[in-house]
N, C-alpha and C positions, 0 to 999 in steps of 0.2 A: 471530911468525914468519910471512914469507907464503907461502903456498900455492906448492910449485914449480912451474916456468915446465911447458910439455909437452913441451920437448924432455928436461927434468931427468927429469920426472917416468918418459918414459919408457927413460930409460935405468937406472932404477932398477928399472922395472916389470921388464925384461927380464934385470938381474943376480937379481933375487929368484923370477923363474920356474926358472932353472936350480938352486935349492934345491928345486925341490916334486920327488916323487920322481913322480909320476901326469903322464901329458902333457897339456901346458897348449899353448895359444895364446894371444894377444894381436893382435886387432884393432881399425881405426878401423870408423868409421859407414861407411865406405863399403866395406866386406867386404874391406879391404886386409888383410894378415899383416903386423905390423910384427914381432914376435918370436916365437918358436916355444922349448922346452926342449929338451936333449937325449932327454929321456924321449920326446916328440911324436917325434923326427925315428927313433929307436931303434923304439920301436914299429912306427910308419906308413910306413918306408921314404922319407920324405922328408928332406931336407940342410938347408940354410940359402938355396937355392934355393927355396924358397917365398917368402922376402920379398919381400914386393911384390905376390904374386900376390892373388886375390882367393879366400874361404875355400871357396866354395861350384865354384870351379874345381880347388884340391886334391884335399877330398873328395871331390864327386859328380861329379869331368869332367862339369861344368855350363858352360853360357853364361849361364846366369841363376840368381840366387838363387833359394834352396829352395822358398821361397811362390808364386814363378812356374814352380816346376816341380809340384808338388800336394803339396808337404812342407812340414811346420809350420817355418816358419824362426825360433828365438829369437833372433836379431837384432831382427827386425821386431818381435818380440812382446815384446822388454826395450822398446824404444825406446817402446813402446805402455804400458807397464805402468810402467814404470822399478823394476823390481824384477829379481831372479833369474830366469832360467827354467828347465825341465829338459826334454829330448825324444830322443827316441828315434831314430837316424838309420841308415841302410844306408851306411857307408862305404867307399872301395878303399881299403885296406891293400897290404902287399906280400907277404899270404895269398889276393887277393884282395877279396872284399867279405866284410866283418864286420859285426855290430849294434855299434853303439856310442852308451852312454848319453851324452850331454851337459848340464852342466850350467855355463849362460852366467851373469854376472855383469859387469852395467855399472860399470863406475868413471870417478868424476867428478875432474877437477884444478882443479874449480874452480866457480861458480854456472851454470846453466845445465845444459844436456844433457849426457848423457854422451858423449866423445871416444873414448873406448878401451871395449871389451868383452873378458874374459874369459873363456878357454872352455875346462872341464877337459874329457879325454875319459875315458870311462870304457868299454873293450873286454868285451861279453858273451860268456862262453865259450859261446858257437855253432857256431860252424862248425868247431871239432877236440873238440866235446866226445862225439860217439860213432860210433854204423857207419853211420849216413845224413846226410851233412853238408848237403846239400841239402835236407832235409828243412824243417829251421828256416831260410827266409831268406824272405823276404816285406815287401813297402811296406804292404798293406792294414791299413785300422785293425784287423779284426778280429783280424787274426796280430801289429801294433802290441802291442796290450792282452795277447797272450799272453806277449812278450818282455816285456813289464814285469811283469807275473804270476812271470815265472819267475825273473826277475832277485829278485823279493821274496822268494819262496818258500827262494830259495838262501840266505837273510842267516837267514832261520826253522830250529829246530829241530823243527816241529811235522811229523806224519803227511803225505803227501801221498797224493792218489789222483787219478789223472791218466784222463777217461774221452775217448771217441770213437771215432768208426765204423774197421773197420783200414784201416792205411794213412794218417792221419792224423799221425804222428809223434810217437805216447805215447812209444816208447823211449828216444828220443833226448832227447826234454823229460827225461823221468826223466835221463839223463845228464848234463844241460846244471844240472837242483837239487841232483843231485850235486857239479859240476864249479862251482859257482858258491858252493858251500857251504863252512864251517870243515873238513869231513870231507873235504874235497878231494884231500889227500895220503893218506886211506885208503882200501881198498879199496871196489868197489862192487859187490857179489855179489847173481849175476840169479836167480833163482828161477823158472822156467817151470812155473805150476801144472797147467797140461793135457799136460805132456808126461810124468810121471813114475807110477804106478799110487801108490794111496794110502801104502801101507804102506812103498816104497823112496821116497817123498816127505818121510816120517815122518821118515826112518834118516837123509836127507842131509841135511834140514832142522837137525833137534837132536841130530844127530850117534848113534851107539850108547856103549850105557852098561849093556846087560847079562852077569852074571857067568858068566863062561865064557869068553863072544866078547873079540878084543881090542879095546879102547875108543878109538873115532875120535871124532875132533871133526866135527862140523857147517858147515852154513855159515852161522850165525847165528853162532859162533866164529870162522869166516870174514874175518868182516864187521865184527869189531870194530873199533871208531870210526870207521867207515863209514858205510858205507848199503847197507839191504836192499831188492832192488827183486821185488816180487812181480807177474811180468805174467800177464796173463789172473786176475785174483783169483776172477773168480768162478766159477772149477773148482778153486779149493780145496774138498778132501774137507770136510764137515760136518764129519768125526771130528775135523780139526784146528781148525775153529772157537775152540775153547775155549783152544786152546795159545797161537795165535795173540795173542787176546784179551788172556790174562794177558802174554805178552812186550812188547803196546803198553801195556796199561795200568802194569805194574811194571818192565817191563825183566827179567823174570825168566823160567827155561826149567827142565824138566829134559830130560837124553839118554835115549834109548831103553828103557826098562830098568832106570833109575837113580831111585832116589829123591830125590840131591841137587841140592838147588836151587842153579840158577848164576845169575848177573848178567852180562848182552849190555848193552853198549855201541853198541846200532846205530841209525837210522833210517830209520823205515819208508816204501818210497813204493810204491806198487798202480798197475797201470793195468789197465781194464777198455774191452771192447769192448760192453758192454751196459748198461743205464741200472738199474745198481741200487738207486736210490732207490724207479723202481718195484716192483723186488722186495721193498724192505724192505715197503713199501705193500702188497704181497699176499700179505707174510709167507714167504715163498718166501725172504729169505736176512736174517740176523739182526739184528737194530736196532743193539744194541751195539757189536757189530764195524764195520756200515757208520760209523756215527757215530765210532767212533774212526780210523779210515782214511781218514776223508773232513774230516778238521780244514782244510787245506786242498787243496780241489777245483777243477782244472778241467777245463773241455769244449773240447777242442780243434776249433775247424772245420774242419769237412770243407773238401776243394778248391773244390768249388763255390761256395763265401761267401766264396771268399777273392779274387774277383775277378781282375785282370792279376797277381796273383801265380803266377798259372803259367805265364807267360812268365818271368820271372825262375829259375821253379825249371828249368825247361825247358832254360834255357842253363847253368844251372849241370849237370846231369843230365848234355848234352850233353857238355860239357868231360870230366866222368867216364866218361863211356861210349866215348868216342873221344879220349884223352891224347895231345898233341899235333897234334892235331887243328883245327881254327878250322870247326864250323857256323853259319850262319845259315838262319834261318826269315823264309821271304817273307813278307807281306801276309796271303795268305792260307791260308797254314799257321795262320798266328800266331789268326787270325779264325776257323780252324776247333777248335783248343786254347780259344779264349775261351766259343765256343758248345759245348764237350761237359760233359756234367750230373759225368762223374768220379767213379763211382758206387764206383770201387775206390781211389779218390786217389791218394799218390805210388805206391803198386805200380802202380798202371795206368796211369802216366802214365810211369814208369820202361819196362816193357813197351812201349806204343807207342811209345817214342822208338828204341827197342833197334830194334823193325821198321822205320820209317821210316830208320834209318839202312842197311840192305840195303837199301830201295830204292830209295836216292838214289845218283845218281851226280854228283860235283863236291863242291863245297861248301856251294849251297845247296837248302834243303829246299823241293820246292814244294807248294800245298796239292793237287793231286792226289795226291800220295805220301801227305801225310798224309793225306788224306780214307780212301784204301787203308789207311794203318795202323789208323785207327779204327773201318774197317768189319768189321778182323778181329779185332774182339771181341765174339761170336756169343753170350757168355754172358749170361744175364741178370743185373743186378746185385743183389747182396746187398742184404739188409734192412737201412736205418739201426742202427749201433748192434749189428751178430748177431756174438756169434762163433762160430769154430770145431763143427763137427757132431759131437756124439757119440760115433758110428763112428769119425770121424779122431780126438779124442782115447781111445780105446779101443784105436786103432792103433797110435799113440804110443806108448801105454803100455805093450803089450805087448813094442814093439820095443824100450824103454828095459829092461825085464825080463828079455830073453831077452839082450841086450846086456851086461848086470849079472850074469846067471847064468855067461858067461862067463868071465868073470872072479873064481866064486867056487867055491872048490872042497868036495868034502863029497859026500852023497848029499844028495838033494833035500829029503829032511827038515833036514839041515844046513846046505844050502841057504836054504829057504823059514825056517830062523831067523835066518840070519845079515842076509838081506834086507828082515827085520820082516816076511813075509807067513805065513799060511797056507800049510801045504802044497798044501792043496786051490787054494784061488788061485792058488800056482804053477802047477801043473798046468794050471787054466784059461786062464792066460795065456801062457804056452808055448803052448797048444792051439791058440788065437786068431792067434799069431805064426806059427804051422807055417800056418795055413787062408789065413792071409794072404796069404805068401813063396809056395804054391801059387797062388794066384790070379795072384798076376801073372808066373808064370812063372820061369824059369831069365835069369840077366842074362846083357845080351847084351854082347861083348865090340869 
């Protein structure tokens, strides 16, 4: 039989696309779209009005393909290799621009080069996967490698522990290996370790389970076939170290009180603002535990290495901060954002936009405005890597306690058990909340 003609062939190509359930294209060597699936058009917001068009003016409203614009094109690099490629691309959707994986595949009708290119896409849950959608969107290789990172991580049932300076977008990554995971349709229950005092940490963690009290589930019950997301890890209380431990290494817990042993169904991900490897190193936080938390790690960079991606985040920030809105950033707005070190990242960069938008007037931002937003940030910047001061999670804590007593009724001794604390603790931590609520005053109305 001989090989069919290209017209045959690709009318064949184009009836067998509308079987793949994932959006496919089909182009020539010369970036034309000859067929597109409904799944592509479904997705992407585009019709059967692409035919013809050239791929890298769909996706990227380009006038030139990807590799003359400073993106890896697999066009260029099948035609090079004559094998598959895969890469990682910021595409407009009609959410927007999304990541989206691609993975291209040359097909031949015949001796010679390939005619036609195949190109599945594959959409990373990015940009609706948590509370900072901006967060995650970036061209630079170094935020590249973390979209491919994370896209892995999400296919993994292993630990995750997500580190970097705040403001870098631990939480969101945490949501995005959640959202990208088997445990996708279950719950993802957030654990804030420096906001809660030890012992009401304890109580919500593995639930109560002593006799008398009535018996509540936890949020490690929670979070059945899920995922457990621990932020800030490294103001977990010591005391729970060991709990911890046994829940990743066996999947196993007891409740407050209780001697029966149960089975969680969860997975574990940490994000930490300080570099606890050195701690394991000066012994200051526990080998075991870091090493099982940290099965798979990463370090997220900071704004500063991430080069012209904060112009990207910038406009996207923008759009949020002013909904229906359309700004632009002149020359040198844009020049003043590229030269600042960002020493707070997306919160500081969320912040000066907030200002800079009071002090424009029209629609575009100029860099005197911006230069003024940037100079009204008097603070000095945080240390690589610090988090949270002591006294504020002290404050927290209290304020989560005295919040909790609220709502728990009893004399304070039935109180201070029903909350897993000391009475004594109560006492001090009420005491702390009253010295506090005094300090700054009566609210003002």
């Amino acid at each position: 039989m001989t090989p069919p003609t290209p017209p045959d062939a690709l009318d064949l190509l184009a009836t067998w696309l509308e079987t793949l359930p994932q959006p496919h294209v089909l182009f020539d060597a010369q970036y034309r779209i000859v067929a597109a699936n409904s799944a592509y058009q479904q997705v992407f917001g585009q019709d059967a009005s692409v035919l013809g068009r050239t791929c890298y003016a769909v996706s990227h409203r380009s006038s030139v393909p990807c590799d003359q614009a400073g993106e890896a094109c697999p066009l260029a690099r099948a035609q090079y290799s004559g094998q598959s490629e895969r890469v990682l691309h910021l595409h407009h959707t009609q959410r927007g621009q999304e990541h989206v994986a691609i993975t291209l595949q040359p097909l031949r009708t015949g001796a010679g080069p390939a005619q036609y290119f195949l190109e599945k896409m594959e959409l990373l849950p990015l940009g609706a996967a948590g509370p900072q959608p901006a967060a995650l969107l970036g061209r630079s290789p170094a935020f590249q490698a973390v979209v491919e990172w994370l896209a892995r991580a999400g296919r993994s049932t292993a630990s995750v522990l997500l580190q970097g300076e705040p403001g870098t977008g631990k939480t969101l990554a945490a949501h995005v290996v959640h959202a990208a995971s088997a445990r996708a349709e279950r719950p993802l229950v957030v654990v804030d370790c420096a906001a809660l005092p030890e012992g009401l940490l304890e109580l919500e963690l593995f639930g109560q389970g002593r006799t008398g009290v009535p018996a509540r589930p936890g949020w490690v019950e929670a979070a059945q076939g899920g995922s457990l997301l621990f932020k800030a890890i490294e103001h977990l209380p010591a005391s729970l170290h060991p709990r911890l431990l046994q829940l990743l290494d066996g999947g196993t817990y007891r409740r407050v009180g209780s001697s029966e042993l149960r089975q969680a169904d969860v997975r574990i991900v940490a994000t930490t603002s300080i570099d606890l490897r050195s701690q394991v190193q000066a012994q200051q936080w526990p080998a075991a535990l870091y090493y099982r938390l940290s099965a798979l790690p990463l370090l997220l960079p900071p704004l500063r290495e991430r080069g012209a991606d904060v112009l990207l985040l910038a406009d996207g920030l923008l759009q949020r901060l002013a909904p229906g809105h359309t700004y632009t950033l002149c020359a040198a707005a844009q020049q003043a954002l590229l030269r600042h070190p960002w020493p707070g990242n997306l919160h500081e960069l969320r912040n000066v936009l907030q200002r800079v938008l009071l002090l424009t007037e029209g629609r575009s931002i100029s860099g005197p405005a911006m230069a003024q937003a940037l100079a009204l940030d008097a603070a000095p910047p945080p240390p690589p890597l610090a988090g949270p001061s002591r006294a504020s999670v002290r404050s927290r804590q209290a304020q989560a306690l005295h919040q909790a007593v609220q709502h728990t009724s009893g004399t304070r001794q039935e109180q201070a058990r029903a909350l897993g604390v000391s009475e004594r603790t109560l006492y001090r931590r009420l005491r702390d909340w009253e010295k506090n609520a005094a300090a700054k005053g009566p609210a003002q109305g």
